[in-house]
The first five atom37 places (N, CA, C, CB, O) and aatype in JSON, in Angstrom:
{
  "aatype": [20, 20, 20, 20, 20, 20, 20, 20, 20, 20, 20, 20, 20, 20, 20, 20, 20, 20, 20, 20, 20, 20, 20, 20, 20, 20, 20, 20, 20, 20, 20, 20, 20, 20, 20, 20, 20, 20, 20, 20, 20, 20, 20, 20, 20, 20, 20, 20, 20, 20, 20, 20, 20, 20, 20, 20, 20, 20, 20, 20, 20, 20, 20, 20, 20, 20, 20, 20, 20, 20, 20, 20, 20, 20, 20, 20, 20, 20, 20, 20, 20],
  "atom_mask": [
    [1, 1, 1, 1, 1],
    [1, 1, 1, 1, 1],
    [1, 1, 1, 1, 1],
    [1, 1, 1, 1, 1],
    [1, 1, 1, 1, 1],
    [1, 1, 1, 1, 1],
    [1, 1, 1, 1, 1],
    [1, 1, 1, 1, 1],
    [1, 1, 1, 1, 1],
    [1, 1, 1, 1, 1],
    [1, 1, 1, 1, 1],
    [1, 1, 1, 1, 1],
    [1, 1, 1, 1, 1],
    [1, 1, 1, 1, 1],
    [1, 1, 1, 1, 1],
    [1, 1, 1, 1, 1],
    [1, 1, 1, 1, 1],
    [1, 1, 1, 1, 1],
    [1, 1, 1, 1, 1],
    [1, 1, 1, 1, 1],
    [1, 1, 1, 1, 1],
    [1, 1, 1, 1, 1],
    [1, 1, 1, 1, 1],
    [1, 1, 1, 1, 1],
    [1, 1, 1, 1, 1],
    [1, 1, 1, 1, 1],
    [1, 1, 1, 1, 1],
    [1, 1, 1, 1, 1],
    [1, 1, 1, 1, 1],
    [1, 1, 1, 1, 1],
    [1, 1, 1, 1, 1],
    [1, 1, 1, 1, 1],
    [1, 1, 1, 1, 1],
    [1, 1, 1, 1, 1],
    [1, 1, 1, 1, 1],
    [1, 1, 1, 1, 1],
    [1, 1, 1, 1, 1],
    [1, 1, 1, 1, 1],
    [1, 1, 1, 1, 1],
    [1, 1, 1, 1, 1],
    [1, 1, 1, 1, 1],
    [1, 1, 1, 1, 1],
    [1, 1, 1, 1, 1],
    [1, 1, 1, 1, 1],
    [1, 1, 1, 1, 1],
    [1, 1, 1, 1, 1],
    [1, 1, 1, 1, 1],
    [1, 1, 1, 1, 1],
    [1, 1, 1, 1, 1],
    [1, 1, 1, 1, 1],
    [1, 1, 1, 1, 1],
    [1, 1, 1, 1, 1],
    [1, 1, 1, 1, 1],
    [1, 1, 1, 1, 1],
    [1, 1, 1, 1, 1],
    [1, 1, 1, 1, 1],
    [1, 1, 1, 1, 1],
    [1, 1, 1, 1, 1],
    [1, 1, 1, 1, 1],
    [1, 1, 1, 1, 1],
    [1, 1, 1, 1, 1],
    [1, 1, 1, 1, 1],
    [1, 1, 1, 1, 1],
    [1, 1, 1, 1, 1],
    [1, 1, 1, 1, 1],
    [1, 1, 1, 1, 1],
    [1, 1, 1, 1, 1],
    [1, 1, 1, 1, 1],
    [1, 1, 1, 1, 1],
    [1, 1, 1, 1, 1],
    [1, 1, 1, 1, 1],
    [1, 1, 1, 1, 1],
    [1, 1, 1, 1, 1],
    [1, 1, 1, 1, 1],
    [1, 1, 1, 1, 1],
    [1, 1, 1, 1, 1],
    [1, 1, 1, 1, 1],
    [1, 1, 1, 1, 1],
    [1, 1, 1, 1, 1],
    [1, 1, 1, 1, 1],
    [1, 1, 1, 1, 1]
  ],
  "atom_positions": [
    [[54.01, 120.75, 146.41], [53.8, 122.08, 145.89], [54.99, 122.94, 146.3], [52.45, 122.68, 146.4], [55.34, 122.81, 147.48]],
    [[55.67, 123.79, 145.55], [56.61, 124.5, 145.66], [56.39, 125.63, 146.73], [56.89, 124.89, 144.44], [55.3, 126.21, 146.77]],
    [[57.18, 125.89, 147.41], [56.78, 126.84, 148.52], [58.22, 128.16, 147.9], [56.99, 125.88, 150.59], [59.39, 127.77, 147.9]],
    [[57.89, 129.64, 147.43], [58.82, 130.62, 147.49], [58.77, 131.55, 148.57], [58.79, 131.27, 146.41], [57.76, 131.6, 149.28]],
    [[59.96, 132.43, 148.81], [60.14, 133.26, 149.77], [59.3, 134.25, 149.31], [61.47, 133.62, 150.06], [58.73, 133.95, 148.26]],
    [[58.93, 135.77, 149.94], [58.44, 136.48, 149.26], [59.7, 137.63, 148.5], [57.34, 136.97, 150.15], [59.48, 138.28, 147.47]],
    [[60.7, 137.65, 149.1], [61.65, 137.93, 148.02], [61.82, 137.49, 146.81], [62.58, 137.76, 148.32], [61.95, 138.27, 145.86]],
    [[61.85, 135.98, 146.66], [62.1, 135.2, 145.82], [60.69, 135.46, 144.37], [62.22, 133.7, 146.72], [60.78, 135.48, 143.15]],
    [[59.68, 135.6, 145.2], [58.23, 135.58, 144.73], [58.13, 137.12, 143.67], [57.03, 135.61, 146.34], [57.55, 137.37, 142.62]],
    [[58.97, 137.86, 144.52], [59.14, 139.58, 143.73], [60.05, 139.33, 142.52], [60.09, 140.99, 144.88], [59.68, 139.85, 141.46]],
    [[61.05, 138.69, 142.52], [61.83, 138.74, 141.76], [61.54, 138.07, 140.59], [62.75, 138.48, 142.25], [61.84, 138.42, 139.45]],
    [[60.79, 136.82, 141.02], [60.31, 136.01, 139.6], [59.38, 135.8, 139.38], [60.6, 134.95, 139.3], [59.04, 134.63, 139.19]],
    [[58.56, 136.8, 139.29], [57.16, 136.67, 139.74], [56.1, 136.26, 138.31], [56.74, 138.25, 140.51], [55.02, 135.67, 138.22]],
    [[57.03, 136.93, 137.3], [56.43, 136.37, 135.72], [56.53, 134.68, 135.71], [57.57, 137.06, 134.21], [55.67, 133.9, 135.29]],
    [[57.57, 134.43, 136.18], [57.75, 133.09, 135.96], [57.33, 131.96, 136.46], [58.63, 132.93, 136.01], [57.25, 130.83, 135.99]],
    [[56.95, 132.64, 138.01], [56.07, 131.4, 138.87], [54.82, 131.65, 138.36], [55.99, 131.44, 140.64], [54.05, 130.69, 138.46]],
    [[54.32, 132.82, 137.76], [52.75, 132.98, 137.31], [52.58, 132.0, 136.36], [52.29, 134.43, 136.67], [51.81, 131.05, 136.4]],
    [[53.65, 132.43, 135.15], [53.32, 131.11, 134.05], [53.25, 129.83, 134.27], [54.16, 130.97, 133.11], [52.57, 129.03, 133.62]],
    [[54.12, 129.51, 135.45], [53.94, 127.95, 135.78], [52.79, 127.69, 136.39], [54.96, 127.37, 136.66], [52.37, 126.59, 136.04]],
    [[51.92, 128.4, 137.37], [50.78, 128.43, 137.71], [49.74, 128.24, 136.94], [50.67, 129.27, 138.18], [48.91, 127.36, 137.15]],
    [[49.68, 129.36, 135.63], [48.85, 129.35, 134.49], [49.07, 128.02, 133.99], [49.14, 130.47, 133.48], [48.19, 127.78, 133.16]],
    [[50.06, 126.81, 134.15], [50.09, 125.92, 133.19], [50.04, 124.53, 134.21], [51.45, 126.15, 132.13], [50.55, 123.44, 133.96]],
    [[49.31, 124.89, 135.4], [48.97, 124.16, 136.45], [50.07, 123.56, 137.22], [48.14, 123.24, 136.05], [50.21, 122.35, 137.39]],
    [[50.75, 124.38, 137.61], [52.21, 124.24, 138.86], [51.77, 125.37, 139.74], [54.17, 124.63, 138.17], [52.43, 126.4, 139.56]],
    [[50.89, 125.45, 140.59], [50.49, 126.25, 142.01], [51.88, 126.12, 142.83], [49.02, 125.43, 142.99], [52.69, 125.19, 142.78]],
    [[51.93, 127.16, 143.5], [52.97, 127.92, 144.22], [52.21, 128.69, 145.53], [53.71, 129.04, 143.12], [51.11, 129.25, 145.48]],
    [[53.16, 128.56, 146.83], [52.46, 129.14, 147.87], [53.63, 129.98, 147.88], [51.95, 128.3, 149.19], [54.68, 129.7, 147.31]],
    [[53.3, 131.51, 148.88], [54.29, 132.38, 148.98], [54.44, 132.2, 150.38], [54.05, 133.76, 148.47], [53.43, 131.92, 151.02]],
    [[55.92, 132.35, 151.18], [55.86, 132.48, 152.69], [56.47, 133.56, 152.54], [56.46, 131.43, 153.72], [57.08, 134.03, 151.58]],
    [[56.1, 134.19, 154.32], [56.96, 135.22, 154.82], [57.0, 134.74, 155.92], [56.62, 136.61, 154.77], [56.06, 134.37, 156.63]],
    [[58.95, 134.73, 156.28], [59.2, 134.7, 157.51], [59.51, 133.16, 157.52], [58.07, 135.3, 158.42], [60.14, 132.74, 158.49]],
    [[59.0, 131.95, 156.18], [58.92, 130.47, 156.21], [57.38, 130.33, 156.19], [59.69, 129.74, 157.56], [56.89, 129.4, 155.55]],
    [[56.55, 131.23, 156.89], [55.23, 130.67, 157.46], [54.36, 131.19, 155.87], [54.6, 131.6, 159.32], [54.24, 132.36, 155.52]],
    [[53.85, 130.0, 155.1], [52.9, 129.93, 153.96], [52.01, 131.22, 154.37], [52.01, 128.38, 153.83], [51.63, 131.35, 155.53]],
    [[51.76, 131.97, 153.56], [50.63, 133.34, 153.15], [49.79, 132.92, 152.25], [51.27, 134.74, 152.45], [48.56, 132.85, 152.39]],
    [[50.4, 132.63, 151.33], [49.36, 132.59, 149.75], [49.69, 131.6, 149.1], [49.5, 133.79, 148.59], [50.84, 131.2, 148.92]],
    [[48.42, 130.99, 148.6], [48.81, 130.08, 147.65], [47.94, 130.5, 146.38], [48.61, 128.56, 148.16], [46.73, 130.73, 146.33]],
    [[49.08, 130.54, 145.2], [49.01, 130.95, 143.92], [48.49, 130.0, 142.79], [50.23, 131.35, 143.65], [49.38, 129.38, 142.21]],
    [[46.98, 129.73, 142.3], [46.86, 129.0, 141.49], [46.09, 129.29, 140.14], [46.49, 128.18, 142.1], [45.44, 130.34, 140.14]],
    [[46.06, 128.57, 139.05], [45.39, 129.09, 138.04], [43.8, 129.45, 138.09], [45.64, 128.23, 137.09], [42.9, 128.96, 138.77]],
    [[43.8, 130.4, 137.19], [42.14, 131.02, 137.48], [40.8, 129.65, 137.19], [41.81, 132.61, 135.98], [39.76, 129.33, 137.78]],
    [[41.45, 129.22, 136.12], [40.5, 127.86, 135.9], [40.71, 126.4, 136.62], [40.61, 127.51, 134.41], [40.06, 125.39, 136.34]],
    [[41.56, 126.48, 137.43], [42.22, 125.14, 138.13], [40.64, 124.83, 138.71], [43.76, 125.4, 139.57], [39.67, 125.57, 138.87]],
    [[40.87, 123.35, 138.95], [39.53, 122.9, 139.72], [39.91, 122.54, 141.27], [38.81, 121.46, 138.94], [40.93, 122.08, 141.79]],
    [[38.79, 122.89, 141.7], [38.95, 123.38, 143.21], [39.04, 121.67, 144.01], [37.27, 124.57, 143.82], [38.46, 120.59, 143.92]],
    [[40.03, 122.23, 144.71], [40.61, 120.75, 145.43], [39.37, 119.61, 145.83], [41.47, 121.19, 147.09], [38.52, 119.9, 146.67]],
    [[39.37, 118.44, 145.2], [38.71, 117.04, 145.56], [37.66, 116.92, 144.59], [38.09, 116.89, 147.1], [36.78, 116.06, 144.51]],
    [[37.93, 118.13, 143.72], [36.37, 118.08, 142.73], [37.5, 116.99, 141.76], [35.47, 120.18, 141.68], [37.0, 115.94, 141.37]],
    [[38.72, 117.22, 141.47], [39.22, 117.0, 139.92], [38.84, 115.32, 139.75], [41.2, 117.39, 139.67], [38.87, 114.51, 140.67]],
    [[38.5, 115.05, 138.47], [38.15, 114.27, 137.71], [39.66, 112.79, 137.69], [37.77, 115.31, 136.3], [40.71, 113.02, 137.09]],
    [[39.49, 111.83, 138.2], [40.65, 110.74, 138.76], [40.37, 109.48, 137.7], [40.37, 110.17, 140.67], [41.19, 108.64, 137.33]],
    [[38.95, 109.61, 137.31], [38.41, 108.02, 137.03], [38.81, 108.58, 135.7], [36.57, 107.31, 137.39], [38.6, 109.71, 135.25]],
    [[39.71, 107.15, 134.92], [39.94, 107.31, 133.44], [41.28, 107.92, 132.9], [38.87, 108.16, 132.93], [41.68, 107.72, 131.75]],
    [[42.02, 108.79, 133.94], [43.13, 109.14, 133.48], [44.24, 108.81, 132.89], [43.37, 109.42, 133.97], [45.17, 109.49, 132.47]],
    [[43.99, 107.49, 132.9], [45.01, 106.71, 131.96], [44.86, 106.0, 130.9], [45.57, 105.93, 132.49], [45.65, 105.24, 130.34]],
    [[43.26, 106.44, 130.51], [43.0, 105.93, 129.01], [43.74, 106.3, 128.13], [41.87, 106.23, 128.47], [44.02, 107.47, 127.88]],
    [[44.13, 105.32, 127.58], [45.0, 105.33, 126.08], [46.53, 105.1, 126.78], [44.86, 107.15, 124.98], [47.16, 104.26, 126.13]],
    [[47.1, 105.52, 127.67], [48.38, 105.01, 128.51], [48.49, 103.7, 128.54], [48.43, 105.4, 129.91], [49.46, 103.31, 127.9]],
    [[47.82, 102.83, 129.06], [48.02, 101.99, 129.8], [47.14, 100.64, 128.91], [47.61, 102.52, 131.28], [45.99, 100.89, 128.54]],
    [[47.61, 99.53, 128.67], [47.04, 98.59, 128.18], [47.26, 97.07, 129.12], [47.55, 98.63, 126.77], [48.22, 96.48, 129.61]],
    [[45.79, 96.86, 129.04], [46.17, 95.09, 129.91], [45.67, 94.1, 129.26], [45.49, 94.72, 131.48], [44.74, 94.32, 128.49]],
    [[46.22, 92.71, 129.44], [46.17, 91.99, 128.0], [44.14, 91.41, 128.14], [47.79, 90.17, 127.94], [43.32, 91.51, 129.05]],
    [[44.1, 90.92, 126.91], [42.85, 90.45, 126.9], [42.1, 89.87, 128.19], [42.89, 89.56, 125.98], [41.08, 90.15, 128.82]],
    [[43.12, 88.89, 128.26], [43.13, 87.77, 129.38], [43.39, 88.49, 130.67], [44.31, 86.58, 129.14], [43.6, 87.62, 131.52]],
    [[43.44, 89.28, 131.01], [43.82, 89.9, 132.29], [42.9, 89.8, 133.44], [44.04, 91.23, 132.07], [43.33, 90.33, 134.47]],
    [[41.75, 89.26, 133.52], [40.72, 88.82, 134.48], [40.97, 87.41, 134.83], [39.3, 88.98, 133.92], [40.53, 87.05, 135.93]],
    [[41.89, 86.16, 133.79], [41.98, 85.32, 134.36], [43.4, 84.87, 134.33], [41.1, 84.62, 134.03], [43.78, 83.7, 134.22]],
    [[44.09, 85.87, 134.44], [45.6, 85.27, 134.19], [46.28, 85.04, 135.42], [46.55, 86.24, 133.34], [46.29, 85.9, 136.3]],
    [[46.87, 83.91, 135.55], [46.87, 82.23, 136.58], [46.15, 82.55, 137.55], [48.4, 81.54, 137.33], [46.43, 83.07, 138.63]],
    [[45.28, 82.22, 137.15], [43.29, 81.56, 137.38], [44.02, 80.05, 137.82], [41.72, 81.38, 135.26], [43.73, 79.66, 138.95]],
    [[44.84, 79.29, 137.12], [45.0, 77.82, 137.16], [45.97, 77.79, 138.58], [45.78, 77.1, 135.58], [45.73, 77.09, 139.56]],
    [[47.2, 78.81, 138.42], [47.94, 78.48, 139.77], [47.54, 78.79, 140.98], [49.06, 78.95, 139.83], [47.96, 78.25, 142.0]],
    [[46.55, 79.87, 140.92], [45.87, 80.29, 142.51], [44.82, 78.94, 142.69], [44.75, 82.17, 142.52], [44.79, 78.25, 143.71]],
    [[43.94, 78.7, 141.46], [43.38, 77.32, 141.84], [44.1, 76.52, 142.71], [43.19, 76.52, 140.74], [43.68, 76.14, 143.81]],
    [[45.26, 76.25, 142.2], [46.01, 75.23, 142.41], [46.47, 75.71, 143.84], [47.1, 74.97, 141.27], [46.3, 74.8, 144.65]],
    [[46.94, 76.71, 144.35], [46.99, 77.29, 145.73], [46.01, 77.17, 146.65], [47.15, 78.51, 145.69], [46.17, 77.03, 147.86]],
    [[44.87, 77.24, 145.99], [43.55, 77.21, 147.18], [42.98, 75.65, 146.98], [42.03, 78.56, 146.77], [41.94, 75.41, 147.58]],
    [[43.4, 74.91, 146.44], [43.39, 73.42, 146.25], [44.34, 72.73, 146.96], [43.57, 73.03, 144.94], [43.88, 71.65, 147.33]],
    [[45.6, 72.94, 147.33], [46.22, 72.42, 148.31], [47.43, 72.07, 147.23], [45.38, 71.24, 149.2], [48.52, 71.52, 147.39]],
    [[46.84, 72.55, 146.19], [48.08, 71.91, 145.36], [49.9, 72.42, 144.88], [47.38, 71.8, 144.1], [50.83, 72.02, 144.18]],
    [[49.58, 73.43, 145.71], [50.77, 74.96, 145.32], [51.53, 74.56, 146.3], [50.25, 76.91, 145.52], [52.55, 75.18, 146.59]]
  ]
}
C-alpha cells in the first residue's frame, strides 16, 4: 500500500482520492509515522473479501489434470523411478 507525506497528500489530493475510489488505498504519514489510511467508501472491510473463484475464466487446466503422470509417480512409489 502506498504510504504519502502529508505535504505530498495536500498537493495531490484529487488524485490519490481517485485512485482510492478505484481501489488503490493510500495511508497518509506525518513526520514518516502512518495517520490515516484512505480507502474507498464501498471497499470491503479487511478478511471479509471474497478469494474463492477469482480466477474463473483466467485460468484453464486440461481435462486430465487429476491424473496427469498418475503412471510415473506410480512408477516412483513402485520402486520403479
Amino acid at each position: 500500500m502506498r504510504t504519502v507525506n502529508m505535504h505530498e497528500a495536500k498537493t495531490h489530493l484529487s488524485r490519490f482520492v481517485e485512485a482510492a475510489a478505484k481501489g488503490e488505498p493510500f495511508v497518509i504519514a506525518r513526520a514518516g509515522k502512518p495517520v490515516v489510511k484512505v480507502v474507498a467508501v464501498d471497499a470491503p472491510d479487511p478478511g471479509t473479501a471474497r478469494r474463492t473463484g477469482f480466477l474463473t475464466g483466467k485460468v484453464a487446466a486440461p481435462e486430465d489434470f487429476d491424473r496427469m503422470g498418475a503412471a510415473e509417480i506410480g512408477a516412483m512409489f513402485e520402486g520403479g523411478g
